[in-house]
C-alpha positions in Angstrom: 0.0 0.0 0.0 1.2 3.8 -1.0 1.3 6.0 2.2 1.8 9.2 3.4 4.2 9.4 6.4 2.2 11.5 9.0 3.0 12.6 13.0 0.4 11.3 15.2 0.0 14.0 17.7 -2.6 13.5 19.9 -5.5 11.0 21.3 -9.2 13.0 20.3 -11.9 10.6 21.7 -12.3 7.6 23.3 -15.5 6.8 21.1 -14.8 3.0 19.7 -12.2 2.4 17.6 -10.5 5.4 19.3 -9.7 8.4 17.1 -6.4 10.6 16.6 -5.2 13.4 15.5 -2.7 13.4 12.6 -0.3 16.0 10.9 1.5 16.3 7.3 3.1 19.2 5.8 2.7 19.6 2.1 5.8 20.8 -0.5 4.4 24.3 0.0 4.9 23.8 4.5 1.2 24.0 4.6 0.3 22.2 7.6 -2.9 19.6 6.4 -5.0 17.9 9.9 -6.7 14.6 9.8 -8.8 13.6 12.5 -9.7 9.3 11.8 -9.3 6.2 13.3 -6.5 4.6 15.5 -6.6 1.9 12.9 -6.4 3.5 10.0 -3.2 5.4 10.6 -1.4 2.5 12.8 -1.4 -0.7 14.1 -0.3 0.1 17.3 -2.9 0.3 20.4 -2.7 3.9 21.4 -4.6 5.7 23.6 -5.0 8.6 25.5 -2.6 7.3 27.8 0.0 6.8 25.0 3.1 8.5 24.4 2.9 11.4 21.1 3.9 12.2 18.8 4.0 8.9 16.9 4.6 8.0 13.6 1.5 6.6 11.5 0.6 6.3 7.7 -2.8 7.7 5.6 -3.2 5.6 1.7 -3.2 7.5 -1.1 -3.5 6.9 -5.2 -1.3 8.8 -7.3 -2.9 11.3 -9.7 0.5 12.8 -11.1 4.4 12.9 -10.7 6.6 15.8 -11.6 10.0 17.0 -11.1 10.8 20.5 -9.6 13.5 22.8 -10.5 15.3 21.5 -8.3 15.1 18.1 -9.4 12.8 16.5 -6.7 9.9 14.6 -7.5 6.6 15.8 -6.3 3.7 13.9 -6.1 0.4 14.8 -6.6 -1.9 12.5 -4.7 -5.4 11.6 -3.8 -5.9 10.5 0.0 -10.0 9.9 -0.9 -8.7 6.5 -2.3 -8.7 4.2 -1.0 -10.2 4.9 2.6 -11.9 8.4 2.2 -9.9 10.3 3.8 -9.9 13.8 4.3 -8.4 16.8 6.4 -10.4 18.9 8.6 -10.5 21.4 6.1 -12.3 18.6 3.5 -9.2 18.6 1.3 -8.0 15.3 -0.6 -5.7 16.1 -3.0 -1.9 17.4 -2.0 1.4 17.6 -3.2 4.0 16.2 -1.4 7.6 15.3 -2.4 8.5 11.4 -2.8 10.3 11.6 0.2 7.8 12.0 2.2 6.3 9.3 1.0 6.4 5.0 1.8 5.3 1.9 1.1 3.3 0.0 3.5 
């Protein structure tokens, strides 16, 4: 599976499966929120007793690859595939470079 590499930051509510608050930076430094299940972004049990930050992962599907000026690759990606997921603002779609990017 292609995945975003995202900071867990914080436990949000206890409500079954337990849901978490999750942070990514796109190529621009624009900070994008997710709020979603504990399961979703990690197998790990966390809770609101868990240590944070902790590293987690959100699926995408590519929608288009370019090279900067520099020479990096950015990715243009679509996180609504293949779990709808979607930042608190209801974005989707982000560019990110390739590092920041993983398979798994």
């Amino acid at each position: 599976m292609k995945a975003i590499k995202i900071q867990i930051v914080q436990f949000i509510s206890g409500h079954q499966p337990g849901f978490v608050e999750c942070r990514f930076y796109d190529v621009m430094n624009k900070e994008h929120i997710v709020q979603e299940k504990v399961l979703v972004v990690t197998q790990k049990n966390l809770d609101a007793n868990s240590e944070y930050p902790q590293d987690g992962v959100i699926a995408y599907e590519i929608v288009s690859e370019r090279k900067n000026a520099a020479g990096k690759t950015i990715v243009t990606l679509d996180t609504s595939k293949p779990w709808d997921i979607d930042t608190t603002e209801g974005l989707t779609q982000f560019d990110l470079f390739e590092e920041q990017l993983t398979e798994h």
